[in-house]
Structure formats: C-alpha cells, structure tokens
C-alpha positions in Angstrom: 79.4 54.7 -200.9 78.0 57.7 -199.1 81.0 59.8 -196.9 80.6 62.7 -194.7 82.4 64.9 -192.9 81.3 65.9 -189.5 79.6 69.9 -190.1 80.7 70.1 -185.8 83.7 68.9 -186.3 87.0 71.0 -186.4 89.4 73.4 -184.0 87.7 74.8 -180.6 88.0 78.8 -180.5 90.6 78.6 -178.3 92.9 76.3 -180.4 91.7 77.9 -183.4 93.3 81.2 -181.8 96.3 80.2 -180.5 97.7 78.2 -183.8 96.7 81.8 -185.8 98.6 83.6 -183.7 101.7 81.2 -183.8 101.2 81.1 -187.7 101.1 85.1 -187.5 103.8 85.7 -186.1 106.1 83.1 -187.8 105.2 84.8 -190.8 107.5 87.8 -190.2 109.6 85.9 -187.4 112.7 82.8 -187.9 111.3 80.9 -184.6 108.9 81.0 -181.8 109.0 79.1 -178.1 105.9 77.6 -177.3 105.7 75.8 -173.8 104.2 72.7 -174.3 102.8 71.4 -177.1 100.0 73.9 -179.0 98.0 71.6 -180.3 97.0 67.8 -179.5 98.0 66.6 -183.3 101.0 65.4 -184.7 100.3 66.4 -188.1 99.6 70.0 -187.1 102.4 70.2 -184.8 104.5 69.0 -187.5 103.5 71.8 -189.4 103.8 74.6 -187.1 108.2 73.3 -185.7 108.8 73.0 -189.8 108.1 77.0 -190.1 110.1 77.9 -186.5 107.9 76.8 -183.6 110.2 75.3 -180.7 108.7 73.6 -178.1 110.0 74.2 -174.7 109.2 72.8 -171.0 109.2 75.1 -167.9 112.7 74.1 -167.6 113.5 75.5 -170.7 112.0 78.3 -169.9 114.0 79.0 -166.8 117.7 79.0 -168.8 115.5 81.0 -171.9 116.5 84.7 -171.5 115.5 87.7 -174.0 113.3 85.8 -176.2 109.2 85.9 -176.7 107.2 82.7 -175.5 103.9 82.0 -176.7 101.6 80.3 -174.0 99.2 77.8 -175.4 95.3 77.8 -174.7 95.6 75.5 -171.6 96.6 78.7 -169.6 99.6 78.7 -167.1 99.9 79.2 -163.2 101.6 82.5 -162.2 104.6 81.4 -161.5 105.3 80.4 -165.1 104.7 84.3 -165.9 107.3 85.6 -162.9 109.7 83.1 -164.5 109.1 85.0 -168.1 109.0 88.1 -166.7 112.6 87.1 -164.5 114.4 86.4 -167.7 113.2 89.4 -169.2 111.3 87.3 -171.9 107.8 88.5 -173.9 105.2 86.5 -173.5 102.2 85.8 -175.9 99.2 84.8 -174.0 97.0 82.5 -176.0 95.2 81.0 -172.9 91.7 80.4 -174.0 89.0 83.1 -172.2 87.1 80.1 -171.1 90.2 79.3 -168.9 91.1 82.5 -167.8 87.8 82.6 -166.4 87.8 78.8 -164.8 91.4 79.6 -162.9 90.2 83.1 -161.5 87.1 81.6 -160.3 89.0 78.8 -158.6 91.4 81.2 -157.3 88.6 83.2 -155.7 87.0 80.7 -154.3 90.4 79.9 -153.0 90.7 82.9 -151.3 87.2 82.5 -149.5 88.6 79.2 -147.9 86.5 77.6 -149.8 87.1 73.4 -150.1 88.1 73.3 -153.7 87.2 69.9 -156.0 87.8 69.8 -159.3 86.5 66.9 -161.9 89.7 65.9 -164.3 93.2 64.7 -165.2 95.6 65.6 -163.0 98.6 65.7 -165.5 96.5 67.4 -167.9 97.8 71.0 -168.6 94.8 73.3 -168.0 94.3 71.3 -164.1 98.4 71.3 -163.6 97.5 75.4 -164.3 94.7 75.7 -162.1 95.9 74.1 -158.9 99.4 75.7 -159.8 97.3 79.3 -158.8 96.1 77.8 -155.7 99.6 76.3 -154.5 98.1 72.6 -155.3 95.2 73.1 -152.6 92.3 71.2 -154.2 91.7 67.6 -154.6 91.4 66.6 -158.4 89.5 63.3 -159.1 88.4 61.6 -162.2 85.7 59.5 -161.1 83.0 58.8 -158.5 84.8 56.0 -156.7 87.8 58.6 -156.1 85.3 60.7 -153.8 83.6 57.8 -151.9 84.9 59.9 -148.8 82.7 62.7 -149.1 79.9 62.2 -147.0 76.7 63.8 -145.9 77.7 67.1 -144.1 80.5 67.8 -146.2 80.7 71.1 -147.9 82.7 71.9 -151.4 82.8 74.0 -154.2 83.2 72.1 -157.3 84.7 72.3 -160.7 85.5 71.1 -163.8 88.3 70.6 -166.6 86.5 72.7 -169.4 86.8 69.8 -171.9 85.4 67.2 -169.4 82.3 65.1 -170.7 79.2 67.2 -169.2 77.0 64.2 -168.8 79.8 62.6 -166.2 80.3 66.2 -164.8 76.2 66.2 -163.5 76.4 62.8 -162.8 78.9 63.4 -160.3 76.9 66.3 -159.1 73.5 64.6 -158.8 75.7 61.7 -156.8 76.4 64.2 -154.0 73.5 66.0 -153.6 71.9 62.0 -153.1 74.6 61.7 -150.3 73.7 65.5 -148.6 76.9 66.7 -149.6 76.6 70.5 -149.0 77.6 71.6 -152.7 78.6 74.3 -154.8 78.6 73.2 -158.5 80.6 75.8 -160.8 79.0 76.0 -164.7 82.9 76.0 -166.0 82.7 73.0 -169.1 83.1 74.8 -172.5 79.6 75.1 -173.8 81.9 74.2 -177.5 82.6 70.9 -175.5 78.9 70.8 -174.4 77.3 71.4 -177.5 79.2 68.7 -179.5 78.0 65.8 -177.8 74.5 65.8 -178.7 75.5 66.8 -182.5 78.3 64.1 -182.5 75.6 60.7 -181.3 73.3 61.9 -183.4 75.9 61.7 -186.3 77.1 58.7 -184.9 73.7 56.9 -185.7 73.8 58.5 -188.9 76.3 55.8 -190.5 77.3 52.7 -190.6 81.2 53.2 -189.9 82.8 56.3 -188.0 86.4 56.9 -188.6 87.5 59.4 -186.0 90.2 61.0 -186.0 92.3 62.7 -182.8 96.3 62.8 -181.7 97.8 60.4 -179.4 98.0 62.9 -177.0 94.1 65.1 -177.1 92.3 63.8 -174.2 89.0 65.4 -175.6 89.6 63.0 -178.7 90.0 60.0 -176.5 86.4 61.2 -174.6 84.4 61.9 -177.9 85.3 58.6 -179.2 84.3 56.7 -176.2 80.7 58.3 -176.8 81.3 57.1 -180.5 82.1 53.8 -179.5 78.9 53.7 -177.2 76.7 54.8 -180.0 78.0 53.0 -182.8 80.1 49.7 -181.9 82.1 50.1 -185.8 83.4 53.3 -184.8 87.2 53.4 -185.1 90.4 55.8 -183.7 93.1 56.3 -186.1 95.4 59.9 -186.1 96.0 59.9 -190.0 94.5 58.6 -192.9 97.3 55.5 -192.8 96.1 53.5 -190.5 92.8 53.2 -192.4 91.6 49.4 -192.8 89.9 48.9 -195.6 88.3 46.1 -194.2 86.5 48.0 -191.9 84.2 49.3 -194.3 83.1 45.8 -195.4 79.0 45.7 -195.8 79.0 49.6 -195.2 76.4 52.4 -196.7 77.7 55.2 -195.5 81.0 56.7 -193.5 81.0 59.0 -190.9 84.4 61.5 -190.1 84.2 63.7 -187.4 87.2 64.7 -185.0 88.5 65.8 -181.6 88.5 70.1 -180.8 92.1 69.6 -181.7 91.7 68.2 -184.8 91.4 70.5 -188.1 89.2 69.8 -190.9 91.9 70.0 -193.3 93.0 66.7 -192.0 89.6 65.5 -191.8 89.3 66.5 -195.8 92.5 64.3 -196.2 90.9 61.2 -194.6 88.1 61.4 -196.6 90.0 61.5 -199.6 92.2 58.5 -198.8 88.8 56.6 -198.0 87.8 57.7 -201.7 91.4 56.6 -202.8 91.2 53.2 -201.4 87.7 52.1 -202.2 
C-alpha cells in the first residue's frame, strides 16, 4: 500500500524560528521561560520542557525578576514588554515578522481613528496581542452572522488572524461590499497559510485515506483538516501515531499524511512508520 508524506507539510517560518532559537540557547543554558506555549504540539513541547524550557503565563511573568524570557511567534502587546522590562528581565523576541507587521498596521490604523475589525479567535494568542496594542478597541468576529450589524454606510478597516482560512477571509469581504459597507480590506493572512490550501485539496484527492496530524491545541490544524474532511470524507485527526485505527485503512490504495504549520515532519516520519508497522 502506497504512503506519502505531504512535500507542504511541516513547521511555518515563524515556528520553525522560534523553536531554533529555544533549542539554541538551551544548548549552552540549564532553563528558559517561554510565555505560553511555543509550539501547538504536545510531542514537541515535550521535547523542548525535557531540555529546560518552562512555560510561564503573564502572571508568572510579573513575580519573574532577573531572568531572560523568550516570547513565542504569536507576538505580545506592549504591556507584556514594560512588565519584562520592570523586572529587569531579557527578553527573546521570536514574534514572527508576519505579526510584527499585522499589530503595527493595526495599531496605525488605530491611531487614524480608524473602526478596527478583525476576522479570528478571540482567545487566540496572536488576536489577544493585537487588540492588547490597541487597549481592546476593535471588534473581533469569527463569522458572517457575528457582523449582521454592519450595514450599508458603514465604514471599517478590516483584518485578519494571519493563520485564518483565506477563502472565509474574501468571503467575508465580498459579503460587505454586497451590503455597501464602506471597506478597507488589509492583505495580513500568511501567504505560508495561503499557499497550503490549494497544495493540501489537491493532495487530499490524491489518496484514498488522509491521516492528519495536529495538537489539541493548533487552531490552524483544526482549520486544515476541516478542508481535508471537505475534500476527502476518510480523512481522519489524530496527534500521534497511537491513535491510528487500523481499520481505517480497510479497502485503501494509498495514504496521505500531511500536518498543521505546527506540526514537524519528524513526527509526520514517525506516523508513517507506525502505519508501515501495523499493516
């Protein structure tokens, strides 16, 4: 039985940069604070706290004092550096350029009094760092139906999460231009992000069962695999190579194995291995 591993698959820039320079500087250091979590997989995570990594919260960091911090690519509002900088800590800024550039965009557009929207999770990290720049002024929604307000007349700058699906992102757009909604639409998805889709349906339809893999906690995973699912109905979510079904593969040619931006290949390798194991 024919098994691939997805060639698109694998670690964005940003998280590839941030867990080499936790790995770096473990190396030649006993621990490291990281605030939040670096990277959406338990297996890699598991990894990095076994050689020193220590993850913190922004409480943490408040009663932390003398120490270096690494932030993770998510990026941080301000306030989380004047609290480093408070208790004389060093701070290793991993935030992903692709951020950078979202949150000073928002915050200029901020400072033009501009009516800021922007398209994604609320609790996720990188939005909880944007609107933390902007003192929480912007209204962040997840769908259509959460924007039913806005009305012809209306006038808004809008964003995105960088890891947001594209396709909903111009959706949403096209929807408010239909309505007359006086719109300014910001470019500020990852192009990695953008750029995966297309490569990941068409792999999707290359095989008869795709095993994707993703942490609990990676909402990019839980997005890719909803366009899996869409493409291919035997498409399946599993975080390690345990919770393979062998029964899944029943009347199968080929496997697929692709992954989240937060998942490495290293574990996709390993998945593909059990599947050789167990069949």
């Amino acid at each position: 039985m024919e098994t691939a591993i997805d060639k698109n698959a694998g670690f964005c820039a940003g998280v590839t940069n941030a867990i080499k320079i936790a790995e770096e500087y473990l190396k030649t250091h006993d621990s490291l604070y990281c605030l939040g979590e670096l990277v959406h997989n338990e297996t890699v995570m598991a990894t990095l706290i076994e050689r020193g990594l220590k993850i913190i919260s922004i409480d943490d960091l408040k009663t932390i004092h003398s120490s270096t911090v690494l932030l993770r690519a998510h990026g941080e509002p301000k306030s989380t550096y004047r609290i480093a900088k408070d208790n004389n800590n060093t701070i290793i800024d991993a935030t992903c350029p692709i951020v950078t550039k979202l949150q000073q965009n928002v915050i200029n557009s901020h400072l033009r009094g501009e009516n800021i929207y922007i398209f994604g999770q609320r609790e996720h990290p990188e939005v909880a760092g944007i609107i933390g720049n902007i003192d929480g002024r912007a209204v962040v929604f997840g769908s259509l139906y959460e924007i039913r307000h806005l009305k012809e007349g209306d006038k808004i700058t809008l964003y995105s999460q960088t890891t947001m699906p594209p396709y909903e992102y111009q959706e949403i757009i096209d929807e408010l231009k239909n309505r007359k909604v006086d719109i300014i639409a910001a470019n500020s998805i990852c192009n990695s992000v953008k750029n995966r889709l297309d490569a990941l349906k068409e792999f999707c339809k290359e095989h008869s069962v795709i095993i994707f893999v993703t942490g609990s906690n990676s909402s990019n995973g839980k997005s890719l695999f909803t366009i899996c699912k869409e493409i291919n109905s035997r498409s399946h979510l599993i975080s390690s190579a345990e919770e393979i079904d062998k029964r899944w593969f029943d009347a199968c040619k080929s496997i697929g194995i692709s992954g989240a931006t937060s998942t490495p290949v290293s574990l996709l390798n390993a998945v593909a291995e059990h599947i050789h194991h167990i069949l």
